[in-house]
py3Dmol code that shows the C-alpha trace and the ligand (Angstrom):
import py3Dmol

protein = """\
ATOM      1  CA  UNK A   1       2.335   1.241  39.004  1.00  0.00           C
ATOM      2  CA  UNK A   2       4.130   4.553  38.918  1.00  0.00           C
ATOM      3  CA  UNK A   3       2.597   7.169  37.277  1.00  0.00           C
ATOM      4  CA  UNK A   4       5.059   7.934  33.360  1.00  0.00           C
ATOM      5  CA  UNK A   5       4.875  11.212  31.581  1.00  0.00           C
ATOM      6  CA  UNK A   6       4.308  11.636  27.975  1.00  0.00           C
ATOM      7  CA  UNK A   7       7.890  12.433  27.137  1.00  0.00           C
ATOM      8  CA  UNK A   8       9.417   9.399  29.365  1.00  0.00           C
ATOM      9  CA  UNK A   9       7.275   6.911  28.242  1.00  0.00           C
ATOM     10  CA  UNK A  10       8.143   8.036  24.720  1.00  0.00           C
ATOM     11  CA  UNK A  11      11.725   8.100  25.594  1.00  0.00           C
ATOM     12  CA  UNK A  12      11.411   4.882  27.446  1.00  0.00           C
ATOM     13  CA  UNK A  13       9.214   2.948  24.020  1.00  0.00           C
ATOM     14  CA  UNK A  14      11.972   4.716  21.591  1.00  0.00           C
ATOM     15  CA  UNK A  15      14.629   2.989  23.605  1.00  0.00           C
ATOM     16  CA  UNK A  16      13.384  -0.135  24.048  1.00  0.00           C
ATOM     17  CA  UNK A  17      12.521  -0.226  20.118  1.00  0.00           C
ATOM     18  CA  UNK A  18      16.010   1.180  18.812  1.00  0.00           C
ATOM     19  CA  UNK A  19      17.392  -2.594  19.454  1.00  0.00           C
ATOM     20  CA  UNK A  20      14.905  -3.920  16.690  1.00  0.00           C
ATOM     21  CA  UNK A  21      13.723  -1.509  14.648  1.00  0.00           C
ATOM     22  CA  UNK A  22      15.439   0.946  12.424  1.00  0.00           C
ATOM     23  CA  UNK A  23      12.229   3.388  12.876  1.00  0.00           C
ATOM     24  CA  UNK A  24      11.994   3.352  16.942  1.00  0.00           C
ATOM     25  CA  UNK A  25      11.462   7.181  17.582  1.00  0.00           C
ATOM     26  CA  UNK A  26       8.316   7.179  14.672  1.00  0.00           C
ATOM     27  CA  UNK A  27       7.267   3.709  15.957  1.00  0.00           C
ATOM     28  CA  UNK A  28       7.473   4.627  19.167  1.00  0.00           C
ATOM     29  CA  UNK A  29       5.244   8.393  18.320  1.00  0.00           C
ATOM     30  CA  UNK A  30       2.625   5.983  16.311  1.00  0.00           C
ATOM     31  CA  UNK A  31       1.886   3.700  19.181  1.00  0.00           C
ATOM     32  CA  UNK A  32       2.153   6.561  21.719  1.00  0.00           C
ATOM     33  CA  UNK A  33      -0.407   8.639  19.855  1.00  0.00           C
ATOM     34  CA  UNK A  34      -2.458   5.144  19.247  1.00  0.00           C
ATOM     35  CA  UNK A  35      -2.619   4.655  23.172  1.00  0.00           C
ATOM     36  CA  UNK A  36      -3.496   8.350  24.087  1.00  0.00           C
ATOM     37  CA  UNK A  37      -6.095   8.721  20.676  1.00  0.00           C
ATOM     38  CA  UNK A  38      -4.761  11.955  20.330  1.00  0.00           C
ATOM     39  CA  UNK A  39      -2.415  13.487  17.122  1.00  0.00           C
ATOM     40  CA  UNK A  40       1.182  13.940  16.713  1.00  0.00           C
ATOM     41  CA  UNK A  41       1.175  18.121  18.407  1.00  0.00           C
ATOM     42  CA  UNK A  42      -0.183  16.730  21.658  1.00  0.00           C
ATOM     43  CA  UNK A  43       2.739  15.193  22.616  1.00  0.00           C
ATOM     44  CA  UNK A  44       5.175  17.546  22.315  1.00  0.00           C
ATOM     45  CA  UNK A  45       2.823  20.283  23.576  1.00  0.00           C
ATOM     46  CA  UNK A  46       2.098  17.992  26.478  1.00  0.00           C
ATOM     47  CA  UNK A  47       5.152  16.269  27.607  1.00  0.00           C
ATOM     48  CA  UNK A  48       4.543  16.367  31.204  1.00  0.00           C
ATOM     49  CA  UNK A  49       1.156  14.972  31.180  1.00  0.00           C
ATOM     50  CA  UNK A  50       1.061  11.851  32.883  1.00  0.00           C
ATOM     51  CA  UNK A  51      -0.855   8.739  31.220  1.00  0.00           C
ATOM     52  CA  UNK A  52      -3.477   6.994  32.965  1.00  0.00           C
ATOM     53  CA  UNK A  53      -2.599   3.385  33.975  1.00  0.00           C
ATOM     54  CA  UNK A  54      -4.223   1.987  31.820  1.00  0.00           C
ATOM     55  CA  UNK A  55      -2.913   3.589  28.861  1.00  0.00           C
ATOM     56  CA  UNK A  56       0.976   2.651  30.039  1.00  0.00           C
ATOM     57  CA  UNK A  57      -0.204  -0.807  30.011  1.00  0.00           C
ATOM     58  CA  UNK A  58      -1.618  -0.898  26.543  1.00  0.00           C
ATOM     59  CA  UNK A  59       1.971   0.981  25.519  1.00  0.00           C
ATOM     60  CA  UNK A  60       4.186  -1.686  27.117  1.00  0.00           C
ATOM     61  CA  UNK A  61       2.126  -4.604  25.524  1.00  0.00           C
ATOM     62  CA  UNK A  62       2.316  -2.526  22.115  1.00  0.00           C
ATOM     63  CA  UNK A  63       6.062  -2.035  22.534  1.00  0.00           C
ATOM     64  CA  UNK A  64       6.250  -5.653  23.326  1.00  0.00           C
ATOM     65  CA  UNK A  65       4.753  -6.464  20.044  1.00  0.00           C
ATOM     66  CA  UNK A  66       6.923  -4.234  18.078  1.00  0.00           C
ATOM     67  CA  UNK A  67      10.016  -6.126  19.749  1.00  0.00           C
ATOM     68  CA  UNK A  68       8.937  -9.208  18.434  1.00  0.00           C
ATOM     69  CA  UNK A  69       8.851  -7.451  15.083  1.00  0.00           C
ATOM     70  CA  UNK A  70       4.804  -6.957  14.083  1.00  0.00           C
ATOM     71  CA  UNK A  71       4.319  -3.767  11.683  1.00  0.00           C
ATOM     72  CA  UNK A  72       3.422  -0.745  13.745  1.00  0.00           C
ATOM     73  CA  UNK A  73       0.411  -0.361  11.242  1.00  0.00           C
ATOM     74  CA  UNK A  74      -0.430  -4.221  12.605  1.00  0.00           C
ATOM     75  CA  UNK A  75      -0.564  -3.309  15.952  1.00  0.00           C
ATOM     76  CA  UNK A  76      -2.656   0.234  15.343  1.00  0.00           C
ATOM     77  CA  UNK A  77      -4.899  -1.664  12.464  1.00  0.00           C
ATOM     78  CA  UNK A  78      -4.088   2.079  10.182  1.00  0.00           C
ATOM     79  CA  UNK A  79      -1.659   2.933   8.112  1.00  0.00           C
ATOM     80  CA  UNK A  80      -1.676   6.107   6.520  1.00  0.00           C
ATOM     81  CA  UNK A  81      -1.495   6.379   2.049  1.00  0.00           C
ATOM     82  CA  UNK A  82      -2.214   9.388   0.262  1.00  0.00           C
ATOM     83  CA  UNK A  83      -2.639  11.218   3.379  1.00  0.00           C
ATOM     84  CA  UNK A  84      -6.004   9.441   3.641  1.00  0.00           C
ATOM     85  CA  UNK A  85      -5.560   6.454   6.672  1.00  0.00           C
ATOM     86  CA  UNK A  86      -6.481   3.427   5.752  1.00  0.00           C
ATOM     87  CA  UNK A  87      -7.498   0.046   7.474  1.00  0.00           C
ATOM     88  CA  UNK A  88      -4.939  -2.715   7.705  1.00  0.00           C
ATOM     89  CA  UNK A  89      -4.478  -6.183   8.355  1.00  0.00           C
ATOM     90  CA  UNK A  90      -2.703  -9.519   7.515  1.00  0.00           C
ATOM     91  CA  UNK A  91      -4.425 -10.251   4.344  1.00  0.00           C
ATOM     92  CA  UNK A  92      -2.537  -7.718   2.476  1.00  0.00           C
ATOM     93  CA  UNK A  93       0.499  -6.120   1.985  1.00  0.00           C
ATOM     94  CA  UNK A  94       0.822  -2.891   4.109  1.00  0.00           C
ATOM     95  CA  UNK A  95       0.686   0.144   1.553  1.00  0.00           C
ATOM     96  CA  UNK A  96       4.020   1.731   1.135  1.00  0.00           C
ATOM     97  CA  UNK A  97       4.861   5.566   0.185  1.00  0.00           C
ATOM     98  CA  UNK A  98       6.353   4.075  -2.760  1.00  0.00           C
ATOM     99  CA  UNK A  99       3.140   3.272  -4.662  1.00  0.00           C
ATOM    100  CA  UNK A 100       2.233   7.391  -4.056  1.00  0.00           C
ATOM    101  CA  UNK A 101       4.321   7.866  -7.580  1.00  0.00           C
ATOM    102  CA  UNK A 102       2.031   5.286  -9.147  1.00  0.00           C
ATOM    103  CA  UNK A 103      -1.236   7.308  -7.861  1.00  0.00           C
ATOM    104  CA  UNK A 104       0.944  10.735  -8.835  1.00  0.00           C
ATOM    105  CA  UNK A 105       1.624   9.229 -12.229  1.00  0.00           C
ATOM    106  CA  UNK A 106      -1.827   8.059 -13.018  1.00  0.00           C
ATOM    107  CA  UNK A 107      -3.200  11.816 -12.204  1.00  0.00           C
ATOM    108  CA  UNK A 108      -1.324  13.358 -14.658  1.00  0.00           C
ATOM    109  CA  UNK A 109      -2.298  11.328 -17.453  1.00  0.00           C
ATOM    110  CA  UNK A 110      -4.545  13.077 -20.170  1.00  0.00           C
ATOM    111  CA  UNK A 111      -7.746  11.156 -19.029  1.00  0.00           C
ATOM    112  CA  UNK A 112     -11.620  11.676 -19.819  1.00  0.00           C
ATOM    113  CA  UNK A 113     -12.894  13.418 -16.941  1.00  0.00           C
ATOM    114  CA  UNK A 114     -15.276  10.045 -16.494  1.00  0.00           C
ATOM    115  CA  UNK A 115     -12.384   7.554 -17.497  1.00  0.00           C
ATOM    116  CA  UNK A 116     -13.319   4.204 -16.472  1.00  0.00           C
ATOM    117  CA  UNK A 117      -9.891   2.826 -14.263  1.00  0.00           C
ATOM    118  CA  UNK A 118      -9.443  -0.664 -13.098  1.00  0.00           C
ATOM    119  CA  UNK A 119      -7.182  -1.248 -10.020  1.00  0.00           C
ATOM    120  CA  UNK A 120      -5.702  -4.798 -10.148  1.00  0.00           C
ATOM    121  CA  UNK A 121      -4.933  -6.858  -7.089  1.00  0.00           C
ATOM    122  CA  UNK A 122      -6.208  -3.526  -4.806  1.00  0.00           C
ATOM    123  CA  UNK A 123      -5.068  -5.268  -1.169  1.00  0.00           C
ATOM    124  CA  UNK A 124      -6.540  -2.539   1.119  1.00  0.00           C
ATOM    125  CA  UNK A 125      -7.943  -0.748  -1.917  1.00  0.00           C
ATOM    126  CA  UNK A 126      -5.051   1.802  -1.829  1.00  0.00           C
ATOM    127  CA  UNK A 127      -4.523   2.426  -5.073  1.00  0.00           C
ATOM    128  CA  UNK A 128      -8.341   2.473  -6.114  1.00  0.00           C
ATOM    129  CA  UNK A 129      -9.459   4.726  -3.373  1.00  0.00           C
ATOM    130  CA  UNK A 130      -6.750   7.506  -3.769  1.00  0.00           C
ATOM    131  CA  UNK A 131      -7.538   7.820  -7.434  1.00  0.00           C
ATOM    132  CA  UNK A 132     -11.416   8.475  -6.636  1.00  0.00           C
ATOM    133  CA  UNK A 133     -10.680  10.835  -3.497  1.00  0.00           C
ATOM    134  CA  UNK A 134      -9.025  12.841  -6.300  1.00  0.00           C
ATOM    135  CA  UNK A 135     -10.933  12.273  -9.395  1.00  0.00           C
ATOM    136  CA  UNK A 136     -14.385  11.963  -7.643  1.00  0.00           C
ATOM    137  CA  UNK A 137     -16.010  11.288 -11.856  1.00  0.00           C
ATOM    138  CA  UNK A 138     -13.828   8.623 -12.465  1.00  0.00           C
ATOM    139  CA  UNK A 139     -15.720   4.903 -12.327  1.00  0.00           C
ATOM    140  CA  UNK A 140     -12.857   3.370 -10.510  1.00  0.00           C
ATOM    141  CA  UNK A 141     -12.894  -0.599 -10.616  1.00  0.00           C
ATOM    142  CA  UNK A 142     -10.828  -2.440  -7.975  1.00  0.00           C
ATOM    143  CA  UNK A 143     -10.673  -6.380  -7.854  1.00  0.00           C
ATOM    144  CA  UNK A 144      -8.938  -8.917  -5.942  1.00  0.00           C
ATOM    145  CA  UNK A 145      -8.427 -12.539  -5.711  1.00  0.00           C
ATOM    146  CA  UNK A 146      -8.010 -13.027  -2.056  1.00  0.00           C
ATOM    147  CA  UNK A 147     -11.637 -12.586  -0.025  1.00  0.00           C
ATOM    148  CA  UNK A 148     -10.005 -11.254   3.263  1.00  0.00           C
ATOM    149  CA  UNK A 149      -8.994  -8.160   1.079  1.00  0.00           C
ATOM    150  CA  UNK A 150     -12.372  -7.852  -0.826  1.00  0.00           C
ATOM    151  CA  UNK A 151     -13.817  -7.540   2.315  1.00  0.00           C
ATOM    152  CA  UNK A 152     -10.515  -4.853   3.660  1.00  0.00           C
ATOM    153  CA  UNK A 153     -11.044  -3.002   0.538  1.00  0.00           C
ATOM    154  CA  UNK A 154     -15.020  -2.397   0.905  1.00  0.00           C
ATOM    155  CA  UNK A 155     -14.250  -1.429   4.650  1.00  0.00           C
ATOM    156  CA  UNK A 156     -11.987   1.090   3.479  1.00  0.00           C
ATOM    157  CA  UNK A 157     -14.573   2.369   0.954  1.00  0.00           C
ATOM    158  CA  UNK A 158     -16.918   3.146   3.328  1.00  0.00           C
ATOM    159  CA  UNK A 159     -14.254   4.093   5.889  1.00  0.00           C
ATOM    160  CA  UNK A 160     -13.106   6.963   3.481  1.00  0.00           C
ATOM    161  CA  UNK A 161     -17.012   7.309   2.204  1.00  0.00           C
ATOM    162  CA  UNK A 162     -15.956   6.856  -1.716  1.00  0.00           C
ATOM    163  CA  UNK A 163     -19.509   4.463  -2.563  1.00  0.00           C
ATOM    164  CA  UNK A 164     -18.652   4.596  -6.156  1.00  0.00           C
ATOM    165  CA  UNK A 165     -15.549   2.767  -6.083  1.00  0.00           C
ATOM    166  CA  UNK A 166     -16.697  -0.730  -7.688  1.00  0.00           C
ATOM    167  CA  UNK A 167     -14.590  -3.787  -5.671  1.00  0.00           C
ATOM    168  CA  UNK A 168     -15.038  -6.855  -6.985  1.00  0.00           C
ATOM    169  CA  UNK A 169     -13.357 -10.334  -6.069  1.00  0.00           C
ATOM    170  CA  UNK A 170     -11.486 -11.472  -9.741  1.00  0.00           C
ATOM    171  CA  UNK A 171      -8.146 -13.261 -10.256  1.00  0.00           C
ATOM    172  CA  UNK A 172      -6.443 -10.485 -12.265  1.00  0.00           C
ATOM    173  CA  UNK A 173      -9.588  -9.969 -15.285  1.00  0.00           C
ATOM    174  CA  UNK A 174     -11.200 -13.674 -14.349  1.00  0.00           C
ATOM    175  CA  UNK A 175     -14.637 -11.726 -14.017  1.00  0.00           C
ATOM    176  CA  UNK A 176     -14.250  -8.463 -16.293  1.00  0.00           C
ATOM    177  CA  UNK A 177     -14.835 -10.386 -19.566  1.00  0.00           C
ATOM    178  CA  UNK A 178     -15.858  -7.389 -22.081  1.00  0.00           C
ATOM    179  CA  UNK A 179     -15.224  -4.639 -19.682  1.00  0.00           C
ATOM    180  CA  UNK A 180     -12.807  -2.018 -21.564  1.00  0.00           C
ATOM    181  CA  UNK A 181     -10.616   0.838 -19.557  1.00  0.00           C
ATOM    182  CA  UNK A 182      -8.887   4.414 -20.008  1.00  0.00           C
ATOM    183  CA  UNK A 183      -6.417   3.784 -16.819  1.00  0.00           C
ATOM    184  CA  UNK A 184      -4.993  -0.399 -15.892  1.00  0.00           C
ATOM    185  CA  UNK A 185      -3.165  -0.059 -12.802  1.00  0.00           C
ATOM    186  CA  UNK A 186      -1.552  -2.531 -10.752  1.00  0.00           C
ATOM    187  CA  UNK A 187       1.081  -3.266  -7.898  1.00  0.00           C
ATOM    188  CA  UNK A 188       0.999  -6.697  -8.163  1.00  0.00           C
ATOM    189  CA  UNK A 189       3.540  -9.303  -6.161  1.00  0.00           C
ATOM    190  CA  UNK A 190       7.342  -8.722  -7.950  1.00  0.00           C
ATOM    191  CA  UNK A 191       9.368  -9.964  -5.319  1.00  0.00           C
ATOM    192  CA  UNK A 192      11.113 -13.028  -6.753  1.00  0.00           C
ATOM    193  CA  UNK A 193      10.287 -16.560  -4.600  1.00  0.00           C
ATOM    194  CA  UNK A 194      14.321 -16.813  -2.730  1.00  0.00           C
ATOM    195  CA  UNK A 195      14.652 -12.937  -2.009  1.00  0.00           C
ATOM    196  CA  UNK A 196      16.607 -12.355   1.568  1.00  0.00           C
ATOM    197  CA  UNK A 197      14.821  -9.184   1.524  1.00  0.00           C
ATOM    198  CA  UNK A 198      11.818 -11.535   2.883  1.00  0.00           C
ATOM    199  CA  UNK A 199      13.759 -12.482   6.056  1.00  0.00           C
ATOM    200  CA  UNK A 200      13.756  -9.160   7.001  1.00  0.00           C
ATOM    201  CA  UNK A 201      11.524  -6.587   8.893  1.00  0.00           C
ATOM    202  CA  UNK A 202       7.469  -6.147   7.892  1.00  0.00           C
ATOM    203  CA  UNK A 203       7.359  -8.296   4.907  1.00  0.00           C
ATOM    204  CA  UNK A 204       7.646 -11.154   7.210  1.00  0.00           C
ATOM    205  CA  UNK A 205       4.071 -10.669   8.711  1.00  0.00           C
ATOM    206  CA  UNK A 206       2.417  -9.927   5.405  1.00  0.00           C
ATOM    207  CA  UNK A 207       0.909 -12.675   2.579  1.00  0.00           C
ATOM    208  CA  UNK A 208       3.422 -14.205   0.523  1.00  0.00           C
ATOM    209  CA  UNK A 209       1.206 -13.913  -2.324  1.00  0.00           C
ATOM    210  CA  UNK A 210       0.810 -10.488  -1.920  1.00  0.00           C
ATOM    211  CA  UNK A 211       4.469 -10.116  -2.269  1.00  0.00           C
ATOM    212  CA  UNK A 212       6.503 -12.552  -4.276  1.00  0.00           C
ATOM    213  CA  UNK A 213       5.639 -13.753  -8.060  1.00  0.00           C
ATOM    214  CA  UNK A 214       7.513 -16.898  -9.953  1.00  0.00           C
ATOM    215  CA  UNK A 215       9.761 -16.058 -13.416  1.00  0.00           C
ATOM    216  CA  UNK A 216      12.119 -14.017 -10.731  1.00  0.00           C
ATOM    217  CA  UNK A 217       9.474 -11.901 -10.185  1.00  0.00           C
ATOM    218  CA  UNK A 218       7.957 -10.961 -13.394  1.00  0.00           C
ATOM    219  CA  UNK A 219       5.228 -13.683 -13.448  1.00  0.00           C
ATOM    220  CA  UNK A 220       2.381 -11.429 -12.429  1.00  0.00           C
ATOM    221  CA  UNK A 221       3.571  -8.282 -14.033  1.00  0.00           C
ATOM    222  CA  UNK A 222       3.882 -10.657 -17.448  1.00  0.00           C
ATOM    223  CA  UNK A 223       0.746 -11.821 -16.876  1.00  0.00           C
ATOM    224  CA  UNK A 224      -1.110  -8.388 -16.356  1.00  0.00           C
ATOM    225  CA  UNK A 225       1.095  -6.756 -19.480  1.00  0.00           C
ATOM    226  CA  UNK A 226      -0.086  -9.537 -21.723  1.00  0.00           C
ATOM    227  CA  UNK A 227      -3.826  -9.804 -20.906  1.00  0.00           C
ATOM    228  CA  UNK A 228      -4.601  -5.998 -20.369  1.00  0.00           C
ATOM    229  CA  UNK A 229      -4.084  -5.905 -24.322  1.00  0.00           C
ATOM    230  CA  UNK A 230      -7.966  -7.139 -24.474  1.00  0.00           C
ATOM    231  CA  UNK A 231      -9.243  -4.209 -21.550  1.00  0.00           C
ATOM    232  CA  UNK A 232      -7.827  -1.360 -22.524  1.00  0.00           C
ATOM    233  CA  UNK A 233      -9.769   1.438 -24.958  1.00  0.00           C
ATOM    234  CA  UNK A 234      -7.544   2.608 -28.105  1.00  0.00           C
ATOM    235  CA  UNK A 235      -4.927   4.656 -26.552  1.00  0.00           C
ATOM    236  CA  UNK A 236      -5.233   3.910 -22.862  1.00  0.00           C
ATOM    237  CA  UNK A 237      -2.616   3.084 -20.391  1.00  0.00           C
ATOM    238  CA  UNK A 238      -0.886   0.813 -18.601  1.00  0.00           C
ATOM    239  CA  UNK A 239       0.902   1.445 -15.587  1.00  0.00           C
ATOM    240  CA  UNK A 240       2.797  -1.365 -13.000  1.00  0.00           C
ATOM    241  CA  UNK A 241       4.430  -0.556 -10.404  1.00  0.00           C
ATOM    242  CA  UNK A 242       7.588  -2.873 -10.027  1.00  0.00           C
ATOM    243  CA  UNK A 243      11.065  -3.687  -8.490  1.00  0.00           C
ATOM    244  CA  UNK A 244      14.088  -1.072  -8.660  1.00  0.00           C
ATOM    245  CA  UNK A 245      15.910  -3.916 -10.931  1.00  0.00           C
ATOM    246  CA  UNK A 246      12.844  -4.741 -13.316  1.00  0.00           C
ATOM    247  CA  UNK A 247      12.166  -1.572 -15.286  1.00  0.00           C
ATOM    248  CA  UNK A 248      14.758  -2.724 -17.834  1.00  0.00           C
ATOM    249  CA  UNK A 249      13.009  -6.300 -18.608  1.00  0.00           C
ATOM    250  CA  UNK A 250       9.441  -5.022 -18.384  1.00  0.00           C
ATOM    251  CA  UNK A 251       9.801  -2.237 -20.778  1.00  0.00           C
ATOM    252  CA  UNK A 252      11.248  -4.401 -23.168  1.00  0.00           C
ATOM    253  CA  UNK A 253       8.139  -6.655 -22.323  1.00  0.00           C
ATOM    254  CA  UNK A 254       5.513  -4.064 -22.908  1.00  0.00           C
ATOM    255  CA  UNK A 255       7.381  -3.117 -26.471  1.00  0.00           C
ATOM    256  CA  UNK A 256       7.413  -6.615 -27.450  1.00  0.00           C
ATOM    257  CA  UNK A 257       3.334  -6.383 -26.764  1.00  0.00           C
ATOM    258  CA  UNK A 258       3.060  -3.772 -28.645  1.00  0.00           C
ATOM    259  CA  UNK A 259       2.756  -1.015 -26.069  1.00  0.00           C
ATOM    260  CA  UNK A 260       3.669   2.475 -27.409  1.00  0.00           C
ATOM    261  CA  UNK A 261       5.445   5.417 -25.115  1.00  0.00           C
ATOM    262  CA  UNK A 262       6.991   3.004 -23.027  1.00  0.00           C
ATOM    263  CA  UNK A 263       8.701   5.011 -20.423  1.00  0.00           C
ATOM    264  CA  UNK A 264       9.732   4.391 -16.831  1.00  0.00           C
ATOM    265  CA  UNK A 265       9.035   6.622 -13.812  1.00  0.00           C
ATOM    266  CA  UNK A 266      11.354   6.975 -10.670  1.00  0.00           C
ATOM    267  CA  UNK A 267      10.438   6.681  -6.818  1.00  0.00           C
ATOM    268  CA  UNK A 268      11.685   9.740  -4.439  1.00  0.00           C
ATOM    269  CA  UNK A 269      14.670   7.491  -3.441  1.00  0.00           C
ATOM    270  CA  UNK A 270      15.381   7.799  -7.443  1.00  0.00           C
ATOM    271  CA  UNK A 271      15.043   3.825  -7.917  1.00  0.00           C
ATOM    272  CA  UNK A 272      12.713   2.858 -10.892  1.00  0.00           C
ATOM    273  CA  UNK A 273       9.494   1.805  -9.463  1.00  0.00           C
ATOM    274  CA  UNK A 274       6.994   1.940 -12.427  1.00  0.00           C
ATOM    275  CA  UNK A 275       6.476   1.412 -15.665  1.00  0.00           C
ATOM    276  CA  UNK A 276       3.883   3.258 -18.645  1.00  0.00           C
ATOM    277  CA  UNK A 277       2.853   2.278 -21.836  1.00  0.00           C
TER     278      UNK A 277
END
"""
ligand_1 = """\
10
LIG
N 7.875 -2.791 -2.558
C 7.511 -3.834 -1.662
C 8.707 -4.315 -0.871
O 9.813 -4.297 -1.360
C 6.881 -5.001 -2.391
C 5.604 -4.662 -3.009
C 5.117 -5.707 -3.952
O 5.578 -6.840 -4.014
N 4.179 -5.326 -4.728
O 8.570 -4.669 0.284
"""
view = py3Dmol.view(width=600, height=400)
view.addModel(protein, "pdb")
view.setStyle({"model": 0}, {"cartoon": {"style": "trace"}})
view.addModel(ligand_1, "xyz")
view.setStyle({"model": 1}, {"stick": {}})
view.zoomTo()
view.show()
C-alpha cells in the first residue's frame, strides 16, 4: 500500500464523502482524528505525517461506511453534547446541538440549589447528565422505556463520573408513583409517523420510537404535558423540547392544563424548539 499523508488522506475522505454527505470536510476531520486517536490541532499542525497502514485501512472502511450513509457518531461510537462526549449507539437518537437550548433554558430557571429534576425518555442520558455536570446538588432523575438506553445512559454516567444521576427504566412516570419535581424535562419523539424528513440522512439509522409520535406528532408531548400535572412541586416547571411547527399547538395545550407563564424559547437557527410552563 502506498504510504498517504495526513492532509491527502483528509483531502482524499472529504472528497469521496462530498457525493453523500452535506458535512464531508467535518465528517471526514471526525473519522480522521478517530483513526489517528489524536485531536482536531494535530492535523493541521501535522499534515505531512504519513499514517501507518493500518490506520489508512481503518479510514477507507470508515469512509466506506459513511458512503453508505451511517452517522459519523455511529461509526466513532461518540458524539459530542454540552461539550462533554458522550457514548452512542443505535438504541437512541443521536443527541443534537439543538437540545443545548433546552439544557441552557433549564439553567436559568430560579431553582433550589438541591432541586430534584426528572429527565424523561433520557436516550444516552444527554439531557440528565449535562444538567448535573453543571448543577453538581441537583438530584437529577433520568428514566427510559427502552433497556438498550438504560443500559447507554448508566455507561455514560460513569463515563462522565456523575454517580448521583438516578437512571431508572419507566415508560414516561410508569415507576415514579409519588415522586414530586422542581425541573420535568423531556425531548421526547415529535416527529409525526409520514414525515419525508425520515427518508433522509441520520434519522434513518436511529429508533423510530425515539423519533416519531402518533396525533402528528404531539402524542408524547400530550402525554407528558398532561401527566406531569401529578409530579411537579407548586410552582415548578415544565419544559419540552419540540418541532419548529409545534410551539403554537403545545402552548395552547399547556394553557388548557392549566400551566402558567407559558412561553416558547428559540433554537440558534431562530426556529421554536421548546416550550415552558
Ligand atoms: N430534532 C430531531 C430531528 O429533527 C428529532 C428529535 C426528536 O424527535 N425528539 O431529527
Amino acid at each position: 500500500m502506498t504510504r498517504t499523508t495526513i492532509a491527502e488522506a483528509l483531502q482524499w475522505a472529504s472528497s469521496v464523502l462530498s457525493a453523500t454527505s452535506e458535512s464531508a470536510h467535518v465528517d471526514a476531520e471526525v473519522l480522521l482524528l478517530h483513526c489517528l486517536g489524536k485531536n482536531r490541532s494535530f492535523i493541521y499542525a501535522w499534515p505531512e505525517r504519513q499514517l501507518t497502514d493500518e490506520q489508512h485501512k481503518q479510514l477507507q472502511q470508515m469512509v466506506a461506511r459513511r458512503a453508505q450513509g451511517v452517522p459519523v457518531a455511529h461509526i466513532v461510537g461518540e458524539r459530542e453534547f454540552w461539550s462533554l462526549p458522550f457514548i452512542v449507539n443505535e438504541s437512541t437518537l443521536i443527541p443534537r446541538p439543538d437540545t443545548e437550548i433546552l439544557v441552557e433554558t433549564a439553567l436559568n430557571l430560579p431553582l433550589a440549589e438541591n432541586a430534584a429534576v426528572l429527565d424523561l425518555g433520557t436516550g444516552t442520558g444527554a439531557i440528565a447528565l449535562a444538567l448535573a455536570h453543571e448543577r453538581p446538588q441537583w438530584q437529577v432523575c433520568a428514566v427510559d422505556n427502552v433497556g438498550a438506553a438504560v443500559e447507554l445512559a448508566k455507561a455514560n454516567r460513569k463515563n462522565l463520573a456523575l454517580p448521583q444521576v438516578e437512571i431508572l427504566k419507566s415508560d414516561w412516570f410508569s415507576e415514579l408513583a409519588g415522586r414530586k419535581f422542581q425541573l420535568i424535562a423531556s425531548n421526547p419523539p415529535y416527529i409525526e409517523e409520514n414525515d419525508e424528513h425520515l427518508a433522509q440522512g441520520d434519522v434513518r439509522f436511529e429508533p423510530r420510537s425515539a423519533l416519531t409520535a402518533g396525533q402528528q406528532g404531539f402524542a408524547a408531548l400530550f402525554h407528558i404535558a398532561e401527566h406531569a400535572r401529578e409530579f411537579l412541586l407548586p410552582g415548578a416547571y415544565l419544559l419540552l423540547e419540540h418541532g419548529f411547527t409545534q410551539g403554537r399547538r403545545l402552548r395552547e395545550k399547556l394553557n388548557e392544563l392549566g400551566y402558567l407563564q407559558v412561553a416558547t424559547v428559540r433554537d440558534f437557527g431562530s426556529n421554536e424548539r421548546c416550550t415552558l410552563g
